[in-house]
N, C-alpha and C positions, 0 to 999 in steps of 0.2 A: 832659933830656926824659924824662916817660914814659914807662913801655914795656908794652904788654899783650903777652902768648904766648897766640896764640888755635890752640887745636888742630879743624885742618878748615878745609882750601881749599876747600870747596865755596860752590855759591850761597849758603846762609842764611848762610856763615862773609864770603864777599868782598862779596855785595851789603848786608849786613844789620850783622854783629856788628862787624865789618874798619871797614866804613863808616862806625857813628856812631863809632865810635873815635878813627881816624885824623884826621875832621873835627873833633877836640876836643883835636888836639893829640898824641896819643898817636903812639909807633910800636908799629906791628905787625908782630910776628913770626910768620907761620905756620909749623904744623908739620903737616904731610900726607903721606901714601905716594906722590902723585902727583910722579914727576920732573917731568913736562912741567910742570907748575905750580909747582915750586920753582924751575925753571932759569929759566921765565918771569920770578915774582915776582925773582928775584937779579939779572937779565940788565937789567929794566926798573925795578923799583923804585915801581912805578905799575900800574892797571889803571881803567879806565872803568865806571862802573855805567849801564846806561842804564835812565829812567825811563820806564815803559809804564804809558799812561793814556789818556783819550777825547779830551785835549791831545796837541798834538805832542808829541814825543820829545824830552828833555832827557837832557843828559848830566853826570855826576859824576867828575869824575878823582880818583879815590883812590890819595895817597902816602904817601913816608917809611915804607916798607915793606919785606920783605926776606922771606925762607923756609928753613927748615929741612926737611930730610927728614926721617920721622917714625924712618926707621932708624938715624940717628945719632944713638945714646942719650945719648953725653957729650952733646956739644952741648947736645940738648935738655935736659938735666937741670944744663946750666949755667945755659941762658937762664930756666929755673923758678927757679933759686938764687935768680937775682937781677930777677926780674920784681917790677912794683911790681902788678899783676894778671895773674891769667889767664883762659880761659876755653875753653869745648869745645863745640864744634858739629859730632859728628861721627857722628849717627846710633847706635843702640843698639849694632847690630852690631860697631861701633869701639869703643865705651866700653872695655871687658878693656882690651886695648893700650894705652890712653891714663889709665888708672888705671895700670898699671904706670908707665909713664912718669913720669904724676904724683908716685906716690911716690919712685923714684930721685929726683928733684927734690925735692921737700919734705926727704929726709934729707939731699941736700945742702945745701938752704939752711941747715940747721940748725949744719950743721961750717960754713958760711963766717959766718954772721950771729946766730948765736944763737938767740932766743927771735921773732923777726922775723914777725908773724900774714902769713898768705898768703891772699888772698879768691880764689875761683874760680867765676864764671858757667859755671851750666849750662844751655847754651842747647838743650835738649834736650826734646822733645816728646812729653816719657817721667814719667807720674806717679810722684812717689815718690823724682825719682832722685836727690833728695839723699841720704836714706838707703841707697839700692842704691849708691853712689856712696861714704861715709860706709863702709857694711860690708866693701865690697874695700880699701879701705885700710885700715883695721883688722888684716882677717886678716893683709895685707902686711907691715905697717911694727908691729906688736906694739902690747903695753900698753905699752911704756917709749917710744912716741913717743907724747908727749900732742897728741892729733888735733884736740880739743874747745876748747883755748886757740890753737893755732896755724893751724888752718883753717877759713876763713869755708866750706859749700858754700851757693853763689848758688841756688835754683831759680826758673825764669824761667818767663812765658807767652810762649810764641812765637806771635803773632797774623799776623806779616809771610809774604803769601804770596807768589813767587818765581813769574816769568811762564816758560812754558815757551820755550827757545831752539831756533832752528832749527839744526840739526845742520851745515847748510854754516858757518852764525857761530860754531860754535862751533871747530871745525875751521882758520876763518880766523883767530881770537883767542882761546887759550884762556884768559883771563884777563878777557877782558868778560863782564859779567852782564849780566842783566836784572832790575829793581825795578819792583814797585809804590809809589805813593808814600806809602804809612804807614810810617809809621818809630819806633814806640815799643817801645821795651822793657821787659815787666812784669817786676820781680824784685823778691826777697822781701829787704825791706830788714831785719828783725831780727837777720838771720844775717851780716853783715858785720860782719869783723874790724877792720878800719880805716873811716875814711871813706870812704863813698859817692863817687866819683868825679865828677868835674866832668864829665858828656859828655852832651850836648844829646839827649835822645830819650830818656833812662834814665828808668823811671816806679816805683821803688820806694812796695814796696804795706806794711801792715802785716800783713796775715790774707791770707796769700800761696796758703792751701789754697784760699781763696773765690776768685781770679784763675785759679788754674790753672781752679777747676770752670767758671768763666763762657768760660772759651775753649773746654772740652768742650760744656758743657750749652747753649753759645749755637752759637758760632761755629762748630764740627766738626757740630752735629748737625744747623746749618740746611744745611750742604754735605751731606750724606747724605739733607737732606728732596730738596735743589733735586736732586740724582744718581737718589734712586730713585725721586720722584715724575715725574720726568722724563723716565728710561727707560721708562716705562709710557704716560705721557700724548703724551709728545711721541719718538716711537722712532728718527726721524729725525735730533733734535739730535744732534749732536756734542761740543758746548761749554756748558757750564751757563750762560752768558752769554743765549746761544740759549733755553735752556728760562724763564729767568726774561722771557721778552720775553711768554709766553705768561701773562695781568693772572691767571688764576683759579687757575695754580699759584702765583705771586707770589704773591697771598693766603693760600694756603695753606700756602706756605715761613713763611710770617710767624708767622703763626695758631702753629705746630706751637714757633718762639724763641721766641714772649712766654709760653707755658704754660710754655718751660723756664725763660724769665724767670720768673716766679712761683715755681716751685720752689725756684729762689735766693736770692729775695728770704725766702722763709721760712726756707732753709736757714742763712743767715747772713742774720739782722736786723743792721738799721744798716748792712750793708755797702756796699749800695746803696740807690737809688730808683728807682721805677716809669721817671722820665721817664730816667735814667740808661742805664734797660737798653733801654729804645724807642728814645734816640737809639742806644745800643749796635748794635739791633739794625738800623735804618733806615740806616744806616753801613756796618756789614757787607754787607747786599744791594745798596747802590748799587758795593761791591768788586767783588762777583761778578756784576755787570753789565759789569766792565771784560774788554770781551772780547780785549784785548792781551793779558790773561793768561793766554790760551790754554789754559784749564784745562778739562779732557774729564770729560763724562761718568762715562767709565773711568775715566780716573785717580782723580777725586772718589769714585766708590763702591766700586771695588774693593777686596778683602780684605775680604773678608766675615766671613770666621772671626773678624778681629779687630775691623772697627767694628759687629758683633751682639754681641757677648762683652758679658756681664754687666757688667763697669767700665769698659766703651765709652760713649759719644756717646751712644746711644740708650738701652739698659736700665738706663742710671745714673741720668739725670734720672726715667725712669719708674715705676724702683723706689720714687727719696725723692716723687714723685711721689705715689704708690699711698700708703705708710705716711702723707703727712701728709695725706692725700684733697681732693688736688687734682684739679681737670679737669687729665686727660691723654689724653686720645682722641688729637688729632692724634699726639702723641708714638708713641704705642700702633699709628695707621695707620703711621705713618714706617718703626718696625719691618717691617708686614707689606709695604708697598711692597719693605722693603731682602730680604727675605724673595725676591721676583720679580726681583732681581738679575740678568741675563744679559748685562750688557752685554762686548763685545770690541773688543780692541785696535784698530790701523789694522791688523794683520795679518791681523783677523778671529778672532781667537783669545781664549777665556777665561783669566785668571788661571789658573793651576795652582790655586790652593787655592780657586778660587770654582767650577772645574768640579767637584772634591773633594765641597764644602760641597754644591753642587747634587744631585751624585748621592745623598749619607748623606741629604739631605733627600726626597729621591723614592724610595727604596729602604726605609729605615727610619722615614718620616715626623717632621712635626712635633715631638713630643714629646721624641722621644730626642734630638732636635737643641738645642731646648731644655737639654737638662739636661747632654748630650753633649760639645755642639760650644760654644753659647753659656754654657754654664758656671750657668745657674739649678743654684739648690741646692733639692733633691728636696721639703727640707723647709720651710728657711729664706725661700725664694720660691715657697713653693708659691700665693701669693694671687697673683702674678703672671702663673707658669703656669696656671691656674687662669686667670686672663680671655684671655690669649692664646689658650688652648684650646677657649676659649665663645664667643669674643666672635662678635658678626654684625658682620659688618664693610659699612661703608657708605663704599663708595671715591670718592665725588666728592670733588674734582676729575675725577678719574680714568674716564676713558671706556670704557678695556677693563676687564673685572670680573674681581678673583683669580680667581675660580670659572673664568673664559675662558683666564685664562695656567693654570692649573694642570688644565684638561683634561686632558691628554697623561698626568698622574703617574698612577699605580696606586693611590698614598691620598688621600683627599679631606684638604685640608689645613687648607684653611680656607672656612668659610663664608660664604657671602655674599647681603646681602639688595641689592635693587635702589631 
């Protein structure tokens, strides 16, 4: 039998990666810090994914599984020796750890198997990280371990969004998840060392850089239109489920994809078609009307530092946007909505770094946040900053007016016509 070593018990690793695996035959071995999850997976051999949707509740028993702790180095860098894949789902902050790991693994595959290629999915939500991934092994494992013939790195789009669990179920099992029921996985088919694997959901792409931008420039930024056109219009919502019920921000979430659709579509010719990125996009919205998925407000817009940043969601699509002179307005509003950011936890509390972000923005204005916080370059974006800094801004949808939420600041930030 098969065998994948997927690093990271978590939701996207049990309900998502674990999942189409196992269902295609494979065992899966995780490796996680978390005891309770390893004692689990060893003790039971099994966990249940439950699928949450606007249908009842179905359930997935996922087996032939087992766990390692992520601090049993042999081990772990046995079960790499001899893995016929692997894969990592372990959030940025895990990566170091798990690149280390990797490589004790790869050097020993090498003394028991020889020249044997290793393919390794990164199912990580992180651009780039095949090369950020690629250079810590490098430095690790030297020039005399040839990197470039013996490791596939996978990069993936991670589209599958993970419904939030209530805290007494989680407590009652920790090894149930929760799913939505999409189930594909984009990954960059060039870069595999062996054959592509037999497992039902795998969607290997050719121009893998156009996959990743369409899950930014679509997917990520319509959740940042529905989060911050939302918080504005509808103050009340809770759940983005909730704001799209309201038809004139709908339109408006829509309006703001299909401009980033167009950007795409010129960005990478051939890659797509119009009708491609519309069902794309008609798809996505009917997700995030799944309100099983319990996805907030808050959760969807927070971090502001990071989904305003220059190679985020929004000032990406607006930059290629701007240079190839497309309509981007919507795109351009979306910013200044996410700009009005205040939303807080169930505790009532802001993010650390969005109350941060809020103060540099009212104390030091606009601009230097810009260039500051959001990362525009003084010189390189100054056509950007430059319409950010002009623009009238005409907020319909939207019933309260910037010039209304940014009353209270000391600088006038942005202007607005009626």
């Amino acid at each position: 039998m098969k065998r994948l070593v997927l690093f990271g018990a978590g939701k996207i690793g049990r309900s998502f990666i674990g999942q189409l695996f196992a269902r295609s035959g494979f065992e899966v071995v995780f490796v996680d810090i978390s005891e309770t999850l390893i004692t689990e997976l060893n003790r039971r051999h099994e966990y249940d994914v439950i699928i949450k949707s606007d249908h009842p509740d179905t359930t997935i028993k996922i087996s032939n599984l087992r766990g390692i702790l992520a601090t049993q180095e042999l081990k772990v860098a046995e079960e790499i020796a001899d893995a016929d894949i692997v894969a990592v789902s372990v959030g940025q902050s895990g990566l170091a750890q798990v690149i280390s790991s990797l490589a004790k693994g790869l050097q020993l595959r090498q003394k028991k198997h020889g020249f044997l290629p290793l393919d390794i999915i990164l199912a990580e939500n992180m651009r780039n990280v095949d090369q950020y991934v690629r250079g810590k092994l490098q430095k690790i494992m030297g020039n005399n371990y040839p990197l470039e013939e013996l490791v596939g790195l996978i990069e993936t789009s991670i589209g599958k969004m993970v419904p939030i669990m209530p805290l007494e179920v989680q407590k009652r099992d920790p090894l149930l998840v929760y799913a939505e029921p999409y189930n594909t996985l984009i990954l960059d088919k060039k870069t595999f060392k062996n054959p592509i694997p037999e497992v039902e959901g795998l969607a290997p792409k050719e121009n893998m850089k156009a996959w990743v931008d369409r899950k930014s420039y679509i997917h990520n930024l319509g959740h940042a239109a529905a989060a911050y056109s939302g918080f504005l219009a509808e103050p009340g919502a809770i759940y983005i489920a909730d704001v799209l019920k309201n038809k004139a921000l709908k339109k408006f979430i829509r309006s703001v994809m299909m401009q980033s659709a167009g950007v795409l579509m010129r960005k990478y010719p051939g890659e797509f078609t119009l009708t491609d990125l519309m069902d794309h996009v008609d798809d996505l919205l009917f997700r995030f009307c799944n309100r099983a998925l319990g996805d907030t407000v808050f959760r969807v817009g927070c971090d502001l530092k990071r989904k305003l940043h220059r190679n985020d969601r929004i000032l990406s699509p607006l930059i290629d946007g701007m240079e190839m002179r497309l309509p981007v307005n919507k795109i351009l509003l979306t910013f200044a909505y996410g700009l009005c950011f205040r939303a807080r936890d169930a505790n009532g509390k802001l993010l650390p770094g969005d109350a941060e972000f809020s103060g540099t923005l009212n104390k030091k204005g606009l601009d230097y946040v810009l260039t500051h916080i959001c990362c525009l370059h003084p010189e390189y974006d100054r056509k950007v900053i430059r319409r950010i800094l002009s623009a009238k801004w005409n907020v319909i949808p939207i019933q309260l007016t910037l010039q209304q939420y940014f009353a209270p600041l000391s600088h006038s930030i942005i202007r607005v016509v009626s």
